[in-house]
VEXSE-364065 format. One record per residue: residue in three letters; z, x, y of N, C-alpha, C in turn. Coordinates in pm, 1 decimal. Atoms other than C-alpha are relative to their C-alpha. Layout:
# VEXSE-364065
+--------+----------+----------+----------+----------+----------+----------+----------+----------+----------+
| residu |      nup |    neast |   nnorth |     caup |   caeast |  canorth |      cup |    ceast |   cnorth |
+--------+----------+----------+----------+----------+----------+----------+----------+----------+----------+
|    Ala |        Z |        X |        Y |        Z |        X |        Y |        Z |        X |        Y |
...
+--------+----------+----------+----------+----------+----------+----------+----------+----------+----------+
//
This chain:
# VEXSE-364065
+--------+----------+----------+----------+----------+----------+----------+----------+----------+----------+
| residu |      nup |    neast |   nnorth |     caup |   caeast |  canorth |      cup |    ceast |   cnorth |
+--------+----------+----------+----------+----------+----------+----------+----------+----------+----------+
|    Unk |    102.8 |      3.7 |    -99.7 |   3483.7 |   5642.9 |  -1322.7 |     55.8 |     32.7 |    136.5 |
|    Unk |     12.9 |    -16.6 |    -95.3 |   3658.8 |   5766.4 |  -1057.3 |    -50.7 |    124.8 |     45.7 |
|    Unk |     70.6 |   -118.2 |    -57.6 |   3575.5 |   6018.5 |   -792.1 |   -190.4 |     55.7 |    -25.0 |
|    Unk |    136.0 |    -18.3 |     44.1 |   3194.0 |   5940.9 |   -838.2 |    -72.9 |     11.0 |    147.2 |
|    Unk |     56.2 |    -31.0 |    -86.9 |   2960.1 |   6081.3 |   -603.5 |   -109.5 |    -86.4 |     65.3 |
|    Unk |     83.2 |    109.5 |    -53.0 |   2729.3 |   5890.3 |   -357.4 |   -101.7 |    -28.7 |   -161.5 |
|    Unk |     84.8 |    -62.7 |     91.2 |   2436.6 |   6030.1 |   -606.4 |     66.9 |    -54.3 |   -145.1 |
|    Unk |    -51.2 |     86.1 |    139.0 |   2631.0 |   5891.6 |   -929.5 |     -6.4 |    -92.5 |     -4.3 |
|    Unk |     12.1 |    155.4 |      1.7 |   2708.9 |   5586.9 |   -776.6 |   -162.2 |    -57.5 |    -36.3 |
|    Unk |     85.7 |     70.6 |     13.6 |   2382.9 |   5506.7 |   -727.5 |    -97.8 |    -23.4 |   -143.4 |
|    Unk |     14.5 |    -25.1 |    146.5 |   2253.0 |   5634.5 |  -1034.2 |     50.6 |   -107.2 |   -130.7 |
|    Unk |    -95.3 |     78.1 |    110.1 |   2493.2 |   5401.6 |  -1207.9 |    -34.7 |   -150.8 |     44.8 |
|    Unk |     93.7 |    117.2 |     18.9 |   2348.4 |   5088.5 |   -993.1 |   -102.7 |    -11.3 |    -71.9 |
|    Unk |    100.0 |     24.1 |     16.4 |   2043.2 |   5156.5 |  -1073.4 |    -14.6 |    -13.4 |   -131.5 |
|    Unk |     -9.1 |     76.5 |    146.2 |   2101.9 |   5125.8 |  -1447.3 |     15.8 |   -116.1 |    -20.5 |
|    Unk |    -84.8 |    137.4 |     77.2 |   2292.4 |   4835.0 |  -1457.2 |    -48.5 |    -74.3 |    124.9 |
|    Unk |     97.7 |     97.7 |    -51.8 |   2062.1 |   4622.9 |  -1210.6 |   -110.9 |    -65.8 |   -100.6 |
|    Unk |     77.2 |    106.5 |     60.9 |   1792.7 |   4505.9 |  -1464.2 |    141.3 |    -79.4 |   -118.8 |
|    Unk |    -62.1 |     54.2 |     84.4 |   2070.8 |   4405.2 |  -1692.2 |     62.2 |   -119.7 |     61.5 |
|    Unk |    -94.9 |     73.2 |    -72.5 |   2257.3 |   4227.8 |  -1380.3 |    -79.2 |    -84.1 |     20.1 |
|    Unk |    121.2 |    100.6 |    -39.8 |   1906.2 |   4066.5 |  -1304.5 |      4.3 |    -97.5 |   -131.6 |
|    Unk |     -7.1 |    116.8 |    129.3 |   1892.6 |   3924.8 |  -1668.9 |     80.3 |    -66.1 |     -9.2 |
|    Unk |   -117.6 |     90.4 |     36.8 |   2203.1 |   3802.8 |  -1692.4 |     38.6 |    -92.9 |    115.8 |
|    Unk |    -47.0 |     79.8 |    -71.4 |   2196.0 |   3613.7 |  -1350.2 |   -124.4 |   -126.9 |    -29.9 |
|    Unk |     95.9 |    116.3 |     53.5 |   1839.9 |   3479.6 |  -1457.9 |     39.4 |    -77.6 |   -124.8 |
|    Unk |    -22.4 |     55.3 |     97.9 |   1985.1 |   3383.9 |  -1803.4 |     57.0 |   -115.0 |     43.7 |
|    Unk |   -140.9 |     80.7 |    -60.4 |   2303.8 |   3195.0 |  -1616.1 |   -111.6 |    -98.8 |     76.4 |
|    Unk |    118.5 |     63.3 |    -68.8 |   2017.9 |   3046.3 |  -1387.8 |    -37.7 |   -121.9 |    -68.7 |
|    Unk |     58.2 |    106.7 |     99.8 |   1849.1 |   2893.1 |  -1680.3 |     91.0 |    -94.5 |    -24.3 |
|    Unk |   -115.5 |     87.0 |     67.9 |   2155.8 |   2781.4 |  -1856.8 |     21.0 |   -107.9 |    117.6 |
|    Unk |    -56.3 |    104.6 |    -74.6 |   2256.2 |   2602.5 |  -1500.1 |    -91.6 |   -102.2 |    -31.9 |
|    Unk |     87.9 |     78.0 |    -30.5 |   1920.1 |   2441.1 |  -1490.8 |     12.8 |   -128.3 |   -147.6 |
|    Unk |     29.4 |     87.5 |    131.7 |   1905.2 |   2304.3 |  -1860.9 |    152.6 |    -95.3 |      2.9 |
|    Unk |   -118.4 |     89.8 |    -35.3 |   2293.6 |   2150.1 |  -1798.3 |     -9.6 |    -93.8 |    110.9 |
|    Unk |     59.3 |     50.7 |   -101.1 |   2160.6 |   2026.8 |  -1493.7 |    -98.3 |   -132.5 |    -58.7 |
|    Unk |     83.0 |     61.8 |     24.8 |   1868.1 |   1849.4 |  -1653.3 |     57.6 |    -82.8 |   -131.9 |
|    Unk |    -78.8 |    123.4 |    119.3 |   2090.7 |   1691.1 |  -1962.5 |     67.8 |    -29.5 |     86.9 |
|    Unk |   -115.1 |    113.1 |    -30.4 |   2374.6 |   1552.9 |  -1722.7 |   -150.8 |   -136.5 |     87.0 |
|    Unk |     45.3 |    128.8 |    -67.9 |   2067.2 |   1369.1 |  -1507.2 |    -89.2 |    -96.2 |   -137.1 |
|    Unk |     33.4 |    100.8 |    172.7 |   1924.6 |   1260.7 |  -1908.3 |    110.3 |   -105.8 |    -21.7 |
|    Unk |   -120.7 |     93.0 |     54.0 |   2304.8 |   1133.4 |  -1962.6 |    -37.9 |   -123.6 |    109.4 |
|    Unk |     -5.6 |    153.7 |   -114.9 |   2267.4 |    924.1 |  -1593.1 |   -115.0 |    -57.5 |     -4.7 |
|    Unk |    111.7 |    108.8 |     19.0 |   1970.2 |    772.1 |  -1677.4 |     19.0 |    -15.0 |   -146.3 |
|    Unk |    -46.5 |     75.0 |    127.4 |   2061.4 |    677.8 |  -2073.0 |    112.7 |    -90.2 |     61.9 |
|    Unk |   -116.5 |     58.5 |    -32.8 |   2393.8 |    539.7 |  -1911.6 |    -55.2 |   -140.9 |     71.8 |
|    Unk |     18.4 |    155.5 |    -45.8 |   2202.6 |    343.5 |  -1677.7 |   -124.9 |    -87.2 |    -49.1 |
|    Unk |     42.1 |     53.8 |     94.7 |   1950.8 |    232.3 |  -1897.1 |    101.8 |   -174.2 |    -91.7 |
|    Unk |    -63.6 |    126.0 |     91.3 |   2210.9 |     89.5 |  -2135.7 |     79.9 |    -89.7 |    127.4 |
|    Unk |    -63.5 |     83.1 |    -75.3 |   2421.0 |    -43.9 |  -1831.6 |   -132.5 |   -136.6 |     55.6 |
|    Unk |     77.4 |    107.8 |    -30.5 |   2117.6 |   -244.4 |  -1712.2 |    -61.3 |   -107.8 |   -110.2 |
|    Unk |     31.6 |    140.7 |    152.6 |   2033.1 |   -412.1 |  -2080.7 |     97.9 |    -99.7 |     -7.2 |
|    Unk |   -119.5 |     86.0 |    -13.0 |   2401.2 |   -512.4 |  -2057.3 |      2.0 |    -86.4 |     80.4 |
|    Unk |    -44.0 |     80.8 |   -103.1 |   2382.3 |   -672.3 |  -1742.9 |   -112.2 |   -128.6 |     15.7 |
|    Unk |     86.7 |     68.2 |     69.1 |   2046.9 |   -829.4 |  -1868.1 |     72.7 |   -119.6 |    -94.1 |
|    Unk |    -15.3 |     81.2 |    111.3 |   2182.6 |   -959.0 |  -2148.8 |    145.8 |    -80.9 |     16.3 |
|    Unk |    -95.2 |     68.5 |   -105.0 |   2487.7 |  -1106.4 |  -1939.1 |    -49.5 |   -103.8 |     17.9 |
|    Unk |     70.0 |    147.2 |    -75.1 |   2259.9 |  -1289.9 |  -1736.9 |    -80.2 |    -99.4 |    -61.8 |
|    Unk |     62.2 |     90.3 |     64.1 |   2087.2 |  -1445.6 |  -2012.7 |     85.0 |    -66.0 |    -61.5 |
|    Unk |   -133.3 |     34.2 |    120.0 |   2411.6 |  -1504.0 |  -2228.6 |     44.7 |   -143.4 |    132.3 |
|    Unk |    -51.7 |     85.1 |   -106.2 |   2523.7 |  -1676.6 |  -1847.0 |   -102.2 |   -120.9 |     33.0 |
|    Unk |     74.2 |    108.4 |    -15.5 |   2223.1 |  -1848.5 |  -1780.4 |    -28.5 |   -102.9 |    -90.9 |
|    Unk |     -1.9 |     72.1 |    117.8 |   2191.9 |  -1975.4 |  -2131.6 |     94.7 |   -144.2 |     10.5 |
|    Unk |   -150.9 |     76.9 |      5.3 |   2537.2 |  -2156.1 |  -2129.5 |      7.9 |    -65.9 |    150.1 |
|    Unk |    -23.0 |    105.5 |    -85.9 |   2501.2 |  -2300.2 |  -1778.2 |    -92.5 |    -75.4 |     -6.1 |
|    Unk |     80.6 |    135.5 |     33.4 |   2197.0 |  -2476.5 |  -1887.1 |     67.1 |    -73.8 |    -60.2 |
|    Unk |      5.8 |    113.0 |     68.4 |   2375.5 |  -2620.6 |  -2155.2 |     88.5 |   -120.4 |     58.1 |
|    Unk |    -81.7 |     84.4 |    -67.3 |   2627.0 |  -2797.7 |  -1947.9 |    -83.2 |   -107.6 |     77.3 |
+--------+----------+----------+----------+----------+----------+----------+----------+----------+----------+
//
């Protein structure tokens, strides 16, 4: 490809623009859907972290009644 003329060059964007468009919209997507499972993981995480800390305070409160 060297020594390509204005007129080639452009010629040669202009092909390989819808392909460059798809493949930044594809990458796009992909960010979004990785995006939207890590904030799924931080809310399962804190889900279970708050049952735990639930079930702490009942395990704690339990046992200082019985005293």
């Amino acid at each position: 490809m060297a020594n390509l003329t204005t007129e080639q060059t452009l010629e040669l964007a202009r092909a390989q623009t819808p392909t460059l468009s798809d493949q930044l919209r594809q990458a796009g997507a992909e960010l979004h859907r990785m995006g939207i499972a890590d904030q799924n993981r931080a809310l399962v995480c804190a889900a279970i972290a708050g049952g735990v800390g639930l079930l702490v305070g009942v395990g704690v409160g339990l046992y200082a009644r019985r005293k």
